[in-house]
C-alpha positions in Angstrom: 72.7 14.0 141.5 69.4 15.6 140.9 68.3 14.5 144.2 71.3 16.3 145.8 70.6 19.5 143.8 67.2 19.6 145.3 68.3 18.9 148.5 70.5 22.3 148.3 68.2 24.3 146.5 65.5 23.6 149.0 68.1 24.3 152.1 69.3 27.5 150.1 65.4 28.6 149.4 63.7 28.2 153.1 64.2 31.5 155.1 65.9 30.5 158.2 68.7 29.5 155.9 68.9 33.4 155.1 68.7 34.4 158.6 71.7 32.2 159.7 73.6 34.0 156.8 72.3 37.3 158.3 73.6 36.4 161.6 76.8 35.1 160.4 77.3 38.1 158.2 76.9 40.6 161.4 79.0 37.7 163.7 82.3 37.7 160.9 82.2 41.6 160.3 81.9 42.4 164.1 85.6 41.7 164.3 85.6 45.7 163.1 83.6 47.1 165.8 86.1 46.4 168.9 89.7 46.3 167.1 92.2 45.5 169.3 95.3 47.5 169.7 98.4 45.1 169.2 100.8 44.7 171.9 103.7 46.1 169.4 102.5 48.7 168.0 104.3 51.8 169.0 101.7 54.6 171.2 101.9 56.8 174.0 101.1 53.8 175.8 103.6 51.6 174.7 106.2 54.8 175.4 105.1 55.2 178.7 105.7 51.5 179.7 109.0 51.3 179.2 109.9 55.1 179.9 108.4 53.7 183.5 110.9 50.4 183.3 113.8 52.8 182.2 113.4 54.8 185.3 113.0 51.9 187.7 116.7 50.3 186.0 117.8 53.7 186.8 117.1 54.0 190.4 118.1 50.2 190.7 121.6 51.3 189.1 121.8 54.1 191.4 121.2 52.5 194.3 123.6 49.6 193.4 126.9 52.4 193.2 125.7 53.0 196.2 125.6 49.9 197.6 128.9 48.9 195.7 127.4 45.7 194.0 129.4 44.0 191.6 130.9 45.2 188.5 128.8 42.2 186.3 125.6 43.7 187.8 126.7 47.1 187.4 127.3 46.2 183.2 124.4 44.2 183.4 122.4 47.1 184.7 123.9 49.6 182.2 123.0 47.1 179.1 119.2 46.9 180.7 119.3 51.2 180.6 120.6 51.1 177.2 118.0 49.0 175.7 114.6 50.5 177.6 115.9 54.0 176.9 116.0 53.2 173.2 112.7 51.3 173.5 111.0 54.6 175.3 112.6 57.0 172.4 111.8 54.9 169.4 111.1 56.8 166.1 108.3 54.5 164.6 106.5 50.6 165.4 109.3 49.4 163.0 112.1 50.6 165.8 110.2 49.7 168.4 109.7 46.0 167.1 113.6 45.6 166.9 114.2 47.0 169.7 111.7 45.1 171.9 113.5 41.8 170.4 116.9 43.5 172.0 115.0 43.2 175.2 113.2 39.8 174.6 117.1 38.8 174.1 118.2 40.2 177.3 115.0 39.0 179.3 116.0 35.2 177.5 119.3 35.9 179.0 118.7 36.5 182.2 116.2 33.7 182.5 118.6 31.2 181.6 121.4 32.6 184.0 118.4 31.6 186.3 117.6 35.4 187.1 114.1 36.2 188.2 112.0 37.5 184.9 108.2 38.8 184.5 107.9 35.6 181.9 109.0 32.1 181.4 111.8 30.9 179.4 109.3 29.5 177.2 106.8 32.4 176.9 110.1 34.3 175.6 111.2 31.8 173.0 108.1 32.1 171.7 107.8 35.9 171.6 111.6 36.4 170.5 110.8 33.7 167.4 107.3 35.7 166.3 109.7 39.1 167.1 112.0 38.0 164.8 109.9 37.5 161.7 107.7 40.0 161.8 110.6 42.7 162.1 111.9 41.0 158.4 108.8 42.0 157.3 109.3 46.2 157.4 106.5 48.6 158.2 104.0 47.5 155.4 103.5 44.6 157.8 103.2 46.3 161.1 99.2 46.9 161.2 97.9 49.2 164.1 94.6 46.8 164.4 92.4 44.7 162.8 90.9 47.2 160.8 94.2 47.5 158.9 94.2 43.8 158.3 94.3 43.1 154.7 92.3 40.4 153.1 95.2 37.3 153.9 96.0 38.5 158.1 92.3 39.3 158.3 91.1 35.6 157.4 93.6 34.3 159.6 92.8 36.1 162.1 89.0 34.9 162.4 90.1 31.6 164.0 91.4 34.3 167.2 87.4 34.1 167.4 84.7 31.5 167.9 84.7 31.5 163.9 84.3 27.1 163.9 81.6 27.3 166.6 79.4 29.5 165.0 80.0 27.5 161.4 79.2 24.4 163.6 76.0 25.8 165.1 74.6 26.9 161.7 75.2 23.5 160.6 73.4 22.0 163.6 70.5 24.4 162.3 70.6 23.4 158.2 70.4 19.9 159.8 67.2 20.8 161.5 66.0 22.3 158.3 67.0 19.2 156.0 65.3 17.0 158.7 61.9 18.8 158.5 61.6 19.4 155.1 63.2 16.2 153.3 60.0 14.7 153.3 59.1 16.6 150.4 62.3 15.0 148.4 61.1 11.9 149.5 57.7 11.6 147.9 60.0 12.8 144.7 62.6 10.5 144.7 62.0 7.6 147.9 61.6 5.4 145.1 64.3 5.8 143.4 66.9 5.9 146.1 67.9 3.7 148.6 68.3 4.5 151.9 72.3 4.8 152.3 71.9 7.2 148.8 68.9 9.3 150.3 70.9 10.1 153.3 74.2 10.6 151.9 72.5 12.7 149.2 71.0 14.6 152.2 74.4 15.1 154.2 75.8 16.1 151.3 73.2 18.7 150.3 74.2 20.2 154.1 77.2 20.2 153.8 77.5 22.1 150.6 74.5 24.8 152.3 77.3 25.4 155.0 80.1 26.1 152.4 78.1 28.4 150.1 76.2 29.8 153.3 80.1 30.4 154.8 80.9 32.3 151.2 78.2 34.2 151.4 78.9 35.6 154.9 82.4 36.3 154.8 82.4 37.7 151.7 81.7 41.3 152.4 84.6 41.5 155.2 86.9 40.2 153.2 85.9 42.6 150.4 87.0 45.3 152.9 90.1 44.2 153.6 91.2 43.9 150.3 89.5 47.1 149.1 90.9 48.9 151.7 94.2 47.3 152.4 95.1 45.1 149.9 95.6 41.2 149.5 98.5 41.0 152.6 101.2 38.7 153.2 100.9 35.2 153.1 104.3 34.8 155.1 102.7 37.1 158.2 104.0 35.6 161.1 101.5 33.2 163.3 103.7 31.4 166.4 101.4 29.0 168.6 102.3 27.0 171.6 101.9 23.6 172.4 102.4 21.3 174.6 105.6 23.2 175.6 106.4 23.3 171.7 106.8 26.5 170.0 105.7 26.3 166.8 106.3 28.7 163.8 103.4 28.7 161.0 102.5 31.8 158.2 99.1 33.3 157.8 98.4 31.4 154.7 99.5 28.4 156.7 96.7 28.5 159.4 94.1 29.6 156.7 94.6 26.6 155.0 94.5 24.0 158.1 92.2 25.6 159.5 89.6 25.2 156.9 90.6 21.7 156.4 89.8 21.1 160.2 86.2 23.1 159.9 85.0 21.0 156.5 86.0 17.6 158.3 84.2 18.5 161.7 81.3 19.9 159.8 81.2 16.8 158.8 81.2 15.1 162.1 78.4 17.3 163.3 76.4 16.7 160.4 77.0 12.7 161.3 76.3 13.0 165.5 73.4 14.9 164.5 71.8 11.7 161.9 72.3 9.3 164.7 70.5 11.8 167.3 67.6 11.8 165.0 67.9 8.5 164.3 67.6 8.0 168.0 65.4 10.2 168.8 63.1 11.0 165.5 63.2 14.6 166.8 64.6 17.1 164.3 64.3 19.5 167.8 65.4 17.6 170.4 68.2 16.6 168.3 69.2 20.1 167.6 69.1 21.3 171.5 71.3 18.6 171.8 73.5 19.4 169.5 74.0 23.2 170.5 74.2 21.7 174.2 77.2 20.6 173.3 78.8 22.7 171.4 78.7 25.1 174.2 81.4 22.9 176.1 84.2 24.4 174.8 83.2 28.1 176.2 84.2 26.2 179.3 88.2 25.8 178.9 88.7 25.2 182.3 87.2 22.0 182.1 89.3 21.1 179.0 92.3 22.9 180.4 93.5 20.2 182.8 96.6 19.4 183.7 96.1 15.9 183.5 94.8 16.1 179.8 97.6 13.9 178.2 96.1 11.2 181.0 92.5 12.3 180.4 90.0 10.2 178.6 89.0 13.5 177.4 91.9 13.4 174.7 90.2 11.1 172.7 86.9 13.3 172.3 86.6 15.3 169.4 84.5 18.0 171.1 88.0 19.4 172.6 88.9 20.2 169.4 85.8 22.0 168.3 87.0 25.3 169.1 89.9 25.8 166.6 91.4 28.0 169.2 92.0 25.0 171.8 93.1 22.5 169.1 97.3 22.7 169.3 97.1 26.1 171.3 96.0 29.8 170.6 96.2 30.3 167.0 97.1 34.1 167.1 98.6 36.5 165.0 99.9 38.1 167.6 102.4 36.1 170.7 100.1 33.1 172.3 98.3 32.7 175.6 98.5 29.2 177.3 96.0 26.6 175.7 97.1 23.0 176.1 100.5 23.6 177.7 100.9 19.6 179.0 98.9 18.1 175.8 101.2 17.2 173.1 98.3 17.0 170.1 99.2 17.1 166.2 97.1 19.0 164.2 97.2 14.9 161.7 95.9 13.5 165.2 93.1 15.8 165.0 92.0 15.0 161.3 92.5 11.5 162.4 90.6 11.5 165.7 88.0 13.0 163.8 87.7 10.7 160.6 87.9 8.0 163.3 85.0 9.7 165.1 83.0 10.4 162.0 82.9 6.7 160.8 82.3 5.3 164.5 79.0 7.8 164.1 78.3 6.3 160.7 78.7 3.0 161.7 76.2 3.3 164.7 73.6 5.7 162.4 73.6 2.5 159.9 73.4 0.2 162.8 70.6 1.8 164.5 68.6 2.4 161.1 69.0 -0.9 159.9 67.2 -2.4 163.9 64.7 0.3 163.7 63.6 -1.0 160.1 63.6 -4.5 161.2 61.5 -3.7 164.3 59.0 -2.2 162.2 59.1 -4.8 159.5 58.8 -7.5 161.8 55.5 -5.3 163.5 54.3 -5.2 160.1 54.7 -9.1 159.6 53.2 -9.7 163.1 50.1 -7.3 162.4 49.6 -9.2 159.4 49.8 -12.7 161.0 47.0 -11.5 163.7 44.6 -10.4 160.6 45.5 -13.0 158.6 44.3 -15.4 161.8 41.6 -13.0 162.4 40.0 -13.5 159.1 40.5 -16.8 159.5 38.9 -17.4 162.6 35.9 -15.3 161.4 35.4 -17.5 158.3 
């Protein structure tokens, strides 16, 4: 135990520790630089859109009196007017919410009578299912951006960001850090651990950096949200696709799994990390390694394939790396395609990577355990040539 506490408080003294937290810190609290406008909330914009869509249904009804079309279209036309008239003229985001899920409704329709729409039958399940929710929720819940998110709908909505990668990078670097400075724990306490206990003791000590390192930096913007707008609602809609599922979750809901998934691959970096240095010997080289690949998934389109349920790439954990890719876009807001053909679980994930994890282990021990025997059986064979040397001599 004292070992591990020296571990951390070595990590938690050395000052590149403080400038990852530094750089987190900025990274987390740069969500409130850019907010995004949602795609709900009621502006001139938003009015001018469907004002435009109302006009265009007008000319089309227009031109089919003229053309005497049926009296189905005709109704169906007239319902289509009704609706984006009501859309253009609503009184505040709450109207405009319940009213966009009379035209989700309509659009659903349509696409099922095999009509032509803008969107797939599936895109609009998914939007009509998030619709539906949120507009239980009243105007309390209807936030204009993020910088209205309170403390609950603001965590969540971190994972629409690279929030893992970075947490995955900084633990690449407090592995670097641990590697060139546990020699000093060593000389205190080589003698009294073993080696499974010293290195355990040392993952450990990095692991625990990264959580209170991940405290410390998210700390102050979620100390504005909940200032400024409260603690929020743990039932806030989140919808996600995958794998032509649409799937219905809460806010608190993806806080919850999503830090689950971040501690258990922090631990698999922290473990593909040992057995690079156990390789290699190189903190560095281990490290550029490590952020090599952590890069990958910046590149979705390689990911992205259509053949990934057939892909030997379903079975590496570095597809799920970005929390964004793992069963679809995580949003707070209706989903973009991530995934569409790969039917993934989020318990296949957590079991992939506990799999992964002790396959790393496993082949860290392995590796250590030859290395020592090499060396033990160099030390034996230098011996053996003095020992004959002296010999010889006398």
């Amino acid at each position: 135990m004292w070992h591990l506490t020296s571990n951390i408080k070595l990590l938690l003294k050395h000052p590149f520790t403080w400038l990852v937290i530094c750089v987190l810190t900025v990274y987390f609290s740069s969500i409130l630089i850019q907010p995004s406008m949602s795609n709900w909330f009621l502006d001139w914009n938003s009015r001018e859109v469907f004002n435009e869509t109302y006009l265009n249904y007008k000319r089309e009804y227009e031109s089919g009196i003229e053309q005497q079309i049926s009296d189905d279209d005709l109704i169906r036309l007239t319902k289509k007017l009704s609706i984006t008239y009501a859309l253009a003229n609503s009184q505040d985001s709450l109207d405009f919410v319940q009213r966009y899920l009379d035209f989700l409704n309509n659009q659903l329709e349509d696409a099922q009578s095999g009509r032509q729409t803008a969107e797939s039958i599936y895109d609009l399940q998914a939007k009509q299912l998030y619709y539906e929710h949120l507009s239980q929720l009243g105007n309390s819940a209807l936030y204009k951006d993020v910088q209205q998110y309170p403390l609950i709908e603001m965590m969540a909505s971190l994972f629409l960001n690279r929030t893992p990668l970075a947490i995955y990078a900084a633990i690449g670097i407090f592995s670097f850090i641990a590697a060139k400075n546990s020699h000093r724990n060593k000389l205190l306490g080589n003698r009294q651990l073993t080696f499974v206990r010293f290195h355990i003791s040392k993952c450990l000590s990095i692991l625990f950096t990264e959580i209170i390192s991940f405290a410390i930096s998210i700390t102050p913007l979620l100390l504005y949200a909940l200032i400024r707008n409260g603690l929020g609602r743990p039932d806030y809609p989140v919808v996600f696709r995958r794998g032509g599922e649409i799937i219905y979750s809460s806010a608190l809901q993806i806080i919850t799994s999503q830090l689950i998934l971040i501690f258990l691959f922090s631990i698999l970096v922290i473990t593909f990390y040992e057995l690079l240095l156990t390789i290699s010997k190189e903190p560095t080289i281990s490290l550029l390694i490590v952020l090599t690949l952590l890069c990958i998934p910046f590149y979705p389109k390689y990911f992205l394939t259509r053949d990934f349920q057939q892909s030997f790439i379903k079975w590496i954990p570095l597809t799920y790396l970005d929390s964004k890719s793992i069963v679809g876009a995580l949003e707070i807001f209706p989903t973009t395609d991530v995934f569409k053909s790969g039917r993934i679980s989020y318990f296949e994930v957590c079991l992939e990577t506990l799999l992964w994890t002790f396959i790393l282990i496993l082949m860290t021990v392995t590796i250590a355990l030859i290395n020592k025997a090499v060396v033990r059986s160099k030390l034996i064979t230098q011996g053996c040539c003095q020992t004959k040397g002296a010999s010889n001599e006398g």
